[in-house]
C-alpha positions as CSV (number, residue, x, y, z in Angstrom):
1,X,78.2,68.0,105.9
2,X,76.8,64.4,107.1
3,X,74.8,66.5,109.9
4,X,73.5,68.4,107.0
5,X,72.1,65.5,105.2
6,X,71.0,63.4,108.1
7,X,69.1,66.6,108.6
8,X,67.4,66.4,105.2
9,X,66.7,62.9,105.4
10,X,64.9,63.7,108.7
11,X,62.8,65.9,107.0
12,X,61.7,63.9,104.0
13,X,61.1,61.1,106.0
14,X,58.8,63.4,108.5
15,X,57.2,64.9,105.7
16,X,56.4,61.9,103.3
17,X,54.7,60.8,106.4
18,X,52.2,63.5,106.5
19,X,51.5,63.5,102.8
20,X,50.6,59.7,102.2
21,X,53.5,59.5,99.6
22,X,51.9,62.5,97.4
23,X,55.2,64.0,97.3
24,X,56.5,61.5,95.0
25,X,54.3,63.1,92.0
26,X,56.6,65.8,92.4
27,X,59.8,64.1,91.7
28,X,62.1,65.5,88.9
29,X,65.5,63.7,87.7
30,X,67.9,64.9,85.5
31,X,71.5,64.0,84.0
32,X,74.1,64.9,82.0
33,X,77.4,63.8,80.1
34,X,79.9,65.4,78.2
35,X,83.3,64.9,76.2
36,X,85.4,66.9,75.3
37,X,88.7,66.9,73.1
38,X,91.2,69.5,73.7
39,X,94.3,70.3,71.1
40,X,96.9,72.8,71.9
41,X,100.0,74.4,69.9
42,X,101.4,74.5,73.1
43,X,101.3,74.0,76.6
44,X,98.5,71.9,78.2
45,X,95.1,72.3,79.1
46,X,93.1,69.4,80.6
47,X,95.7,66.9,79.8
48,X,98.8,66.2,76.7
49,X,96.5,68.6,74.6
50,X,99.6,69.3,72.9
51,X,99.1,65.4,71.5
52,X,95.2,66.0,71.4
53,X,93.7,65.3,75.0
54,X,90.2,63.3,75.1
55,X,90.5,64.0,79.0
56,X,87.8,66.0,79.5
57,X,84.5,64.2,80.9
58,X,81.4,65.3,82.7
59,X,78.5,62.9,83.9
60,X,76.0,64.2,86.6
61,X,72.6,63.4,87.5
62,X,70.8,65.7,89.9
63,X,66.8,65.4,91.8
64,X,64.3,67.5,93.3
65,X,61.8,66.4,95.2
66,X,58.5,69.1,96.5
67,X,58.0,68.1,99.6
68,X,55.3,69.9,100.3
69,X,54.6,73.3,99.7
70,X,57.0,75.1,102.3
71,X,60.0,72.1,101.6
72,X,61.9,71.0,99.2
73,X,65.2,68.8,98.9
74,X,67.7,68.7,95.6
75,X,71.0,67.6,94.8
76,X,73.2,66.4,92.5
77,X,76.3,63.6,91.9
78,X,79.0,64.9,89.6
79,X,81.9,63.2,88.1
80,X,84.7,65.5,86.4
81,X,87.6,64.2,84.7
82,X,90.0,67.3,83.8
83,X,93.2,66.2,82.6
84,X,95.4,66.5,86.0
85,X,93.2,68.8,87.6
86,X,90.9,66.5,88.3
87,X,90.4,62.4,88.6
88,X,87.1,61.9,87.9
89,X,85.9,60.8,91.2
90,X,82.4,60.8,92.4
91,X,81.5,63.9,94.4
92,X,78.5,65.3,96.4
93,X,78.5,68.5,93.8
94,X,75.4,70.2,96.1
95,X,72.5,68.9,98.3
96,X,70.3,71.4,99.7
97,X,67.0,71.7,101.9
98,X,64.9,74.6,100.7
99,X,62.8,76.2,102.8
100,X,59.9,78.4,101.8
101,X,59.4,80.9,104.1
102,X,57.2,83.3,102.7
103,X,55.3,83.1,99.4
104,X,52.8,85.7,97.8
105,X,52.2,87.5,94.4
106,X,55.0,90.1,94.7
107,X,57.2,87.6,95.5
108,X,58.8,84.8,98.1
109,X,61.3,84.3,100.4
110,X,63.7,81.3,101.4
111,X,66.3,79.6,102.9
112,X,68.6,77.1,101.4
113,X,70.2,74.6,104.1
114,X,73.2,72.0,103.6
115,X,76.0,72.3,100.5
116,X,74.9,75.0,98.2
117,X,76.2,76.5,94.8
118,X,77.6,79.8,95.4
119,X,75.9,82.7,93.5
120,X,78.6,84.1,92.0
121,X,78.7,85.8,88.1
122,X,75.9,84.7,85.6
123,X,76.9,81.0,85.4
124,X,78.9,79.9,88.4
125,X,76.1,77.8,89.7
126,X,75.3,76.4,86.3
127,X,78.4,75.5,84.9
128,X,78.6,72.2,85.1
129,X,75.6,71.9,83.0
130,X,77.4,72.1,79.1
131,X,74.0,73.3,78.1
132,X,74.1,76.5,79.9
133,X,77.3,77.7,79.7
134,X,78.9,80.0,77.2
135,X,81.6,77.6,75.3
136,X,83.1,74.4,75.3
137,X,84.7,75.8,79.0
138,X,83.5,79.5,81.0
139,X,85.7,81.8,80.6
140,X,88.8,81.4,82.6
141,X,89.7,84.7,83.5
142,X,86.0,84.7,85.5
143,X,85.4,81.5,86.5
144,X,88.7,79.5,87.1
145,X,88.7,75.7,86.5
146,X,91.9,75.9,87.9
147,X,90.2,76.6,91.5
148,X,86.9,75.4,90.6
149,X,86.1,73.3,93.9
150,X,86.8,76.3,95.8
151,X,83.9,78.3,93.8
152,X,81.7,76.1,93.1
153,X,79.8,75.3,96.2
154,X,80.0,75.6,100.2
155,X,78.7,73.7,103.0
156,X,76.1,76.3,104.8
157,X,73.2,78.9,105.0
158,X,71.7,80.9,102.5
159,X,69.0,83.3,102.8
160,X,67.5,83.7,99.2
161,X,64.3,86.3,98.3
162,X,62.8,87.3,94.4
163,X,60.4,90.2,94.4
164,X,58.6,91.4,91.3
165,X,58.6,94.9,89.8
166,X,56.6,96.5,87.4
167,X,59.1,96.2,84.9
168,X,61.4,94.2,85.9
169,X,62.1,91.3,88.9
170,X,64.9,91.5,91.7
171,X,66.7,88.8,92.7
172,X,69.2,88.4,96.0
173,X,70.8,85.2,97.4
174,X,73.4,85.9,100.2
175,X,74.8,84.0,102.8
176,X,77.9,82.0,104.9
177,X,79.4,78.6,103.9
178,X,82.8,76.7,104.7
179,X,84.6,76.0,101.2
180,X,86.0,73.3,99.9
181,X,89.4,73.8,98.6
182,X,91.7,71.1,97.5
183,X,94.9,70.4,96.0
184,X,94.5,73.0,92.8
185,X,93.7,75.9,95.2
186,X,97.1,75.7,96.7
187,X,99.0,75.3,93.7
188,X,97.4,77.8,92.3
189,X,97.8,80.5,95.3
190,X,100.7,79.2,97.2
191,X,102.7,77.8,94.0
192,X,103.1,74.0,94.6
193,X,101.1,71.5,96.4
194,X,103.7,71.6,100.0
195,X,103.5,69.1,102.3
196,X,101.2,71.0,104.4
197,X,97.7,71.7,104.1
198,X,95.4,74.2,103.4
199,X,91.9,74.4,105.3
200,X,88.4,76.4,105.5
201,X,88.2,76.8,109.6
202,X,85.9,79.9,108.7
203,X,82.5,80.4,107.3
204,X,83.0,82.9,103.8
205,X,80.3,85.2,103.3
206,X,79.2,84.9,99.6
207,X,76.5,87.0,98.0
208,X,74.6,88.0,94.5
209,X,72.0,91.0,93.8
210,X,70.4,90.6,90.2
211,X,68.0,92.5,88.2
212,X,65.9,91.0,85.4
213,X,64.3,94.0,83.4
214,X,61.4,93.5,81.0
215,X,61.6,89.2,81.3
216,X,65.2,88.9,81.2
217,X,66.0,91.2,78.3
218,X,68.3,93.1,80.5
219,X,70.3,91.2,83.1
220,X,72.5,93.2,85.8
221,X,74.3,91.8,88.7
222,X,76.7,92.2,91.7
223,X,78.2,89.4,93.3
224,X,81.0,88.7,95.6
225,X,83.0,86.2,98.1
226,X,85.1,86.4,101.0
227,X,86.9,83.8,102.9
228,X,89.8,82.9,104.6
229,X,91.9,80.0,104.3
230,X,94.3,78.4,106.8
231,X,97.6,77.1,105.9
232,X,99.2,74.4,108.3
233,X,103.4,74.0,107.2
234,X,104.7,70.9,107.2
235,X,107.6,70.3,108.4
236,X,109.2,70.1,105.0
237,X,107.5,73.2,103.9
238,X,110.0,75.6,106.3
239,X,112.7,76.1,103.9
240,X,114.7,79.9,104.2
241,X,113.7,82.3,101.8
242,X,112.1,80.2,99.4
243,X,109.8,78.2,101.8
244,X,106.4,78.7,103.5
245,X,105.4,79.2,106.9
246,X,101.8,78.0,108.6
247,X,99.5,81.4,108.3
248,X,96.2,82.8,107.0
249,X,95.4,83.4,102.9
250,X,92.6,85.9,102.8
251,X,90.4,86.1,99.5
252,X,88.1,89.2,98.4
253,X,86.0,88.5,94.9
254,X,83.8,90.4,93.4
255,X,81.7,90.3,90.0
256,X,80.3,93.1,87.9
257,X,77.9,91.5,84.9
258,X,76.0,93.0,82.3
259,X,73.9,90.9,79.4
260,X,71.4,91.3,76.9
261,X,68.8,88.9,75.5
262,X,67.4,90.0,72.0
263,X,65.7,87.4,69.5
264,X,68.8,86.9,67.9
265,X,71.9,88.6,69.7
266,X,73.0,88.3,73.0
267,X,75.9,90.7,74.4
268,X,77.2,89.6,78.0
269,X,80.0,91.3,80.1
270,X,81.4,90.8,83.1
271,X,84.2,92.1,85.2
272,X,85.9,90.1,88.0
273,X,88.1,92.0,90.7
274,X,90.4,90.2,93.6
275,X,92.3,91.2,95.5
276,X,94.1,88.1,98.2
277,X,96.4,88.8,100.8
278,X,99.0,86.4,102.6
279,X,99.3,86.9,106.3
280,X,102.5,84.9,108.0
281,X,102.7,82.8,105.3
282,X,105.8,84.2,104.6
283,X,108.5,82.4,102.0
284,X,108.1,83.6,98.5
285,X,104.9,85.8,99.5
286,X,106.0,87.7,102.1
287,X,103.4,89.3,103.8
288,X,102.5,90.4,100.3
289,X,99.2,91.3,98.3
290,X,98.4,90.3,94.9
291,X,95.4,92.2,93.0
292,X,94.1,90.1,90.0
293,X,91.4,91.3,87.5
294,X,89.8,89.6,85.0
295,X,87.5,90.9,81.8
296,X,85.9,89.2,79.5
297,X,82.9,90.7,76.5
298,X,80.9,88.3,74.4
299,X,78.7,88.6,71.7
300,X,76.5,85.8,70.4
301,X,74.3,85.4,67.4
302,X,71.6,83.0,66.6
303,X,71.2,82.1,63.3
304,X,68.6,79.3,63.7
305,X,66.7,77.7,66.9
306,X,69.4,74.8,66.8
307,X,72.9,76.8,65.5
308,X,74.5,80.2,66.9
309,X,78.1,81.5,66.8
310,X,80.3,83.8,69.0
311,X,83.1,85.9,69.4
312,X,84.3,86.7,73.3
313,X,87.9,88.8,74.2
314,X,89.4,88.0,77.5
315,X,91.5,90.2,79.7
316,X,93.5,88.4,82.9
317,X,95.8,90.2,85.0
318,X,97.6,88.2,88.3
319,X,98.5,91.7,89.4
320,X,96.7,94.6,88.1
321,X,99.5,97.1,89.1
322,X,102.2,94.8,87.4
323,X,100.1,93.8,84.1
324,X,103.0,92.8,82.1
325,X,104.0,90.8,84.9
326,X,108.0,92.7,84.5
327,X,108.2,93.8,88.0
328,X,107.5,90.6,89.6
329,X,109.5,88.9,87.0
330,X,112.7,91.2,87.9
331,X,112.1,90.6,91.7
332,X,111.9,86.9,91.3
333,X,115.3,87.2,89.1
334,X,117.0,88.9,91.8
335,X,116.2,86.7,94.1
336,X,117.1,83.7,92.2
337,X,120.5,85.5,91.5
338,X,120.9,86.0,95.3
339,X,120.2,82.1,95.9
340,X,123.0,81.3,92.9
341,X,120.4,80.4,90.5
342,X,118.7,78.0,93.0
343,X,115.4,79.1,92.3
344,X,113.5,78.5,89.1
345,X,112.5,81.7,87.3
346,X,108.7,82.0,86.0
347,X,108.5,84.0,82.7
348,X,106.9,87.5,82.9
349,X,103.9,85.9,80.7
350,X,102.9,83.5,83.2
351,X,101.4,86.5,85.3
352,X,98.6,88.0,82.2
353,X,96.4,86.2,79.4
354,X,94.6,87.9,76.7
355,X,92.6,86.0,74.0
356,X,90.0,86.0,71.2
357,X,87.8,83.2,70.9
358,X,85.4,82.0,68.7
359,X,83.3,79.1,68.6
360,X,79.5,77.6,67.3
361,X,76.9,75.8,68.5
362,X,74.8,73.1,67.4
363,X,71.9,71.8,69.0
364,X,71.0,68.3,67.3
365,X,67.9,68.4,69.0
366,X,66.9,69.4,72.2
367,X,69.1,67.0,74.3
368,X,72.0,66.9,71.7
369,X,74.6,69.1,71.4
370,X,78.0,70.0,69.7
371,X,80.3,73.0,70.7
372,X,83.3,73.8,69.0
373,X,85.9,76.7,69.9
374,X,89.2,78.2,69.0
375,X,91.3,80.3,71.0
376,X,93.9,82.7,70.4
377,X,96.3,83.0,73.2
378,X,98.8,85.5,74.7
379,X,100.1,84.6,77.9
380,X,99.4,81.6,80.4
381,X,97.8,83.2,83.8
382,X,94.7,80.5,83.2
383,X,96.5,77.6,83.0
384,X,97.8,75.4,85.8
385,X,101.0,74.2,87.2
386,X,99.5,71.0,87.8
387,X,99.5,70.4,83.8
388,X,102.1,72.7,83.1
389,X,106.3,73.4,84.1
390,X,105.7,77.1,84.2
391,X,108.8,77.9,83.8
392,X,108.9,76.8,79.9
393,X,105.5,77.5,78.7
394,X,105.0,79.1,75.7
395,X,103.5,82.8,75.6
396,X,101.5,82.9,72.2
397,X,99.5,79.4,71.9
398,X,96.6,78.5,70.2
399,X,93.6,76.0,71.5
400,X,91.2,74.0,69.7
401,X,88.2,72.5,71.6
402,X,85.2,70.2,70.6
403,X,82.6,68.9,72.7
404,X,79.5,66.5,72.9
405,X,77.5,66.8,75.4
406,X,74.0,65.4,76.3
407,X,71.5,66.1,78.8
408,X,68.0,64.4,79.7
């Protein structure tokens, strides 16, 4: 990455030069904050939200800067604090040369250079933004906080084009990055955070096709990731049986959305499907593929410019040819018999989620805003082992969230 943006600060230095400082006119700066307050019945989310959690924080400030008319640079700081998910520590969210490569009335094409959001879903490369997501949090059976830095952005190419229709305008934005997975990523796929590590070595190939009919009344899209992941053991890792061994975790995502825009309804769908596969990993996983799928429908309705309400229902399965979760639950009981009870038992719920939530919106004025949600919950999938003993979590919970957030 520090090639990347030596690179960028080559060419804003070698272009300012040509322009006599012009380019500054162009400058645009933005930020944002947010907090959020999180209560549970049970189990936690972003903190002790079973005592009322306040540890939910956003601050970002993000620039772009026309360079001239074939370059542009933009990126943005970010500092998240999600309960033990996250710390709060500064972080390079995305910084990005963008190339214009061709321009005319039908359309343009371009390249993005250096650490760039991944198209993926109707708000993965938004999200961050409270403003332009769909609730206090996405939804979690599309867009995972859980394994957000491994999502959100990657250090690479992207080849990006928008060409105009009579009715409509198509939109495509594909290319290879290296991830950035941390600490989350292997608790969430490999169970606990071992003493090894886990590593992108491999460019992912990420990609999004959209259509935009009649100015963004109808919105279709078809997005998708894959990546590979390298896990190095430790030496404490290589425990019989239960342990892990060094190997490869392979990832296949893929996104089907669906949304309309009225003047006062909007009705958004998406469908996620994964499928990830661990190769010599061994322990626990075995060789073994998992297939998740996640579902979520929303409708939204504006009552005024400044309020609007919605009701979304959320499907998650960890396995979508073990829904209820039994059949792994049975196989990990057996083996935890076989090891005289050595090994802790997850509960069949911790492998599906399915909720209802509702929430409003009010927009104080254009900068201002407060969100508030409530969720009804069956099952734990979403949540995280970092915030959670899985083995006692509670299966039916309910989740109250509230959230101010500003942006300038």
């Amino acid at each position: 990455m520090r090639y990347i943006l030596c690179l960028l600060f080559f060419v804003s230095i070698t272009v300012s030069a040509d322009d006599d400082g012009q380019w500054l006119d162009s400058l645009q700066l933005h930020g944002f904050a947010s907090q959020g307050l999180v209560f549970t019945t049970d189990n936690n989310f972003y903190g002790d939200s079973e005592h009322g959690s306040a540890a939910f924080t956003e601050l970002g400030i993000n620039a772009s800067l026309q360079l001239s008319s074939k370059f542009r640079v933009a990126g943005q700081l970010l500092s998240r604090h999600a309960g033990d998910m996250d710390n709060g520590s500064p972080r390079l969210d995305y910084a990005l040369l963008d190339i214009n490569l061709i321009s005319s009335m039908k359309g343009r094409l371009g390249l993005y250079l250096g650490r760039i959001k991944n198209p993926l879903g109707l708000y993965n490369d938004t999200r961050d933004i409270a403003h332009t997501r769909q609730g206090v949090f996405t939804s979690q059976v599309i867009y995972f906080d859980k394994v957000r830095d491994l999502t959100m952005s990657a250090d690479g190419v992207h080849l990006y084009g928008e060409y105009i229709l009579d009715k409509g305008t198509l939109l495509i934005q594909a290319g290879l990055g290296y991830p950035i997975p941390d600490e989350n990523v292997e608790i969430t796929y490999l169970g606990q955070n071992w003493a090894g590590s886990l590593e992108s070595n491999r460019p992912a190939m990420v990609g999004r096709v959209m259509y935009e009919h009649d100015g963004g009344r109808w919105i279709f899209a078809l997005s998708g990731a894959s990546l590979e992941l390298d896990f190095n053991a430790g030496a404490a890792d290589a425990i019989p049986i239960v342990g892990v061994n060094s190997g490869t975790l392979e990832i296949d995502y893929s996104v089907l959305s669906a949304q309309f825009n009225g003047e006062k309804w909007q009705f958004t769908s998406e469908l996620a499907i994964q499928k990830a596969s661990y190769i010599g990993i061994g322990g626990l996983f075995s060789d073994a593929d998992t297939k998740p799928l996640g579902f979520m429908v929303e409708a939204n309705y504006k009552w005024s410019p400044r309020w609007q309400t919605y009701i979304r229902n959320e499907l998650f399965y960890l396995d979508r040819e073990d829904k209820s979760g039994s059949e792994f639950n049975k196989q990990l009981q057996a083996l935890s018999d076989s090891l005289g009870g050595a090994l802790p038992v997850l509960p069949a719920h911790t492998r599906y989620s399915r909720s209802w939530i509702i929430g409003t919106r009010w927009d104080f004025n254009k900068n201002l805003m407060v969100r508030a949600d409530y969720h009804f919950n069956k099952g734990t999938a979403y949540i995280s082992a970092a915030e959670n003993d899985m083995t006692s979590v509670k299966e039916n919970w309910d989740m109250f969230a509230l959230s101010l957030s500003y942006r300038f």
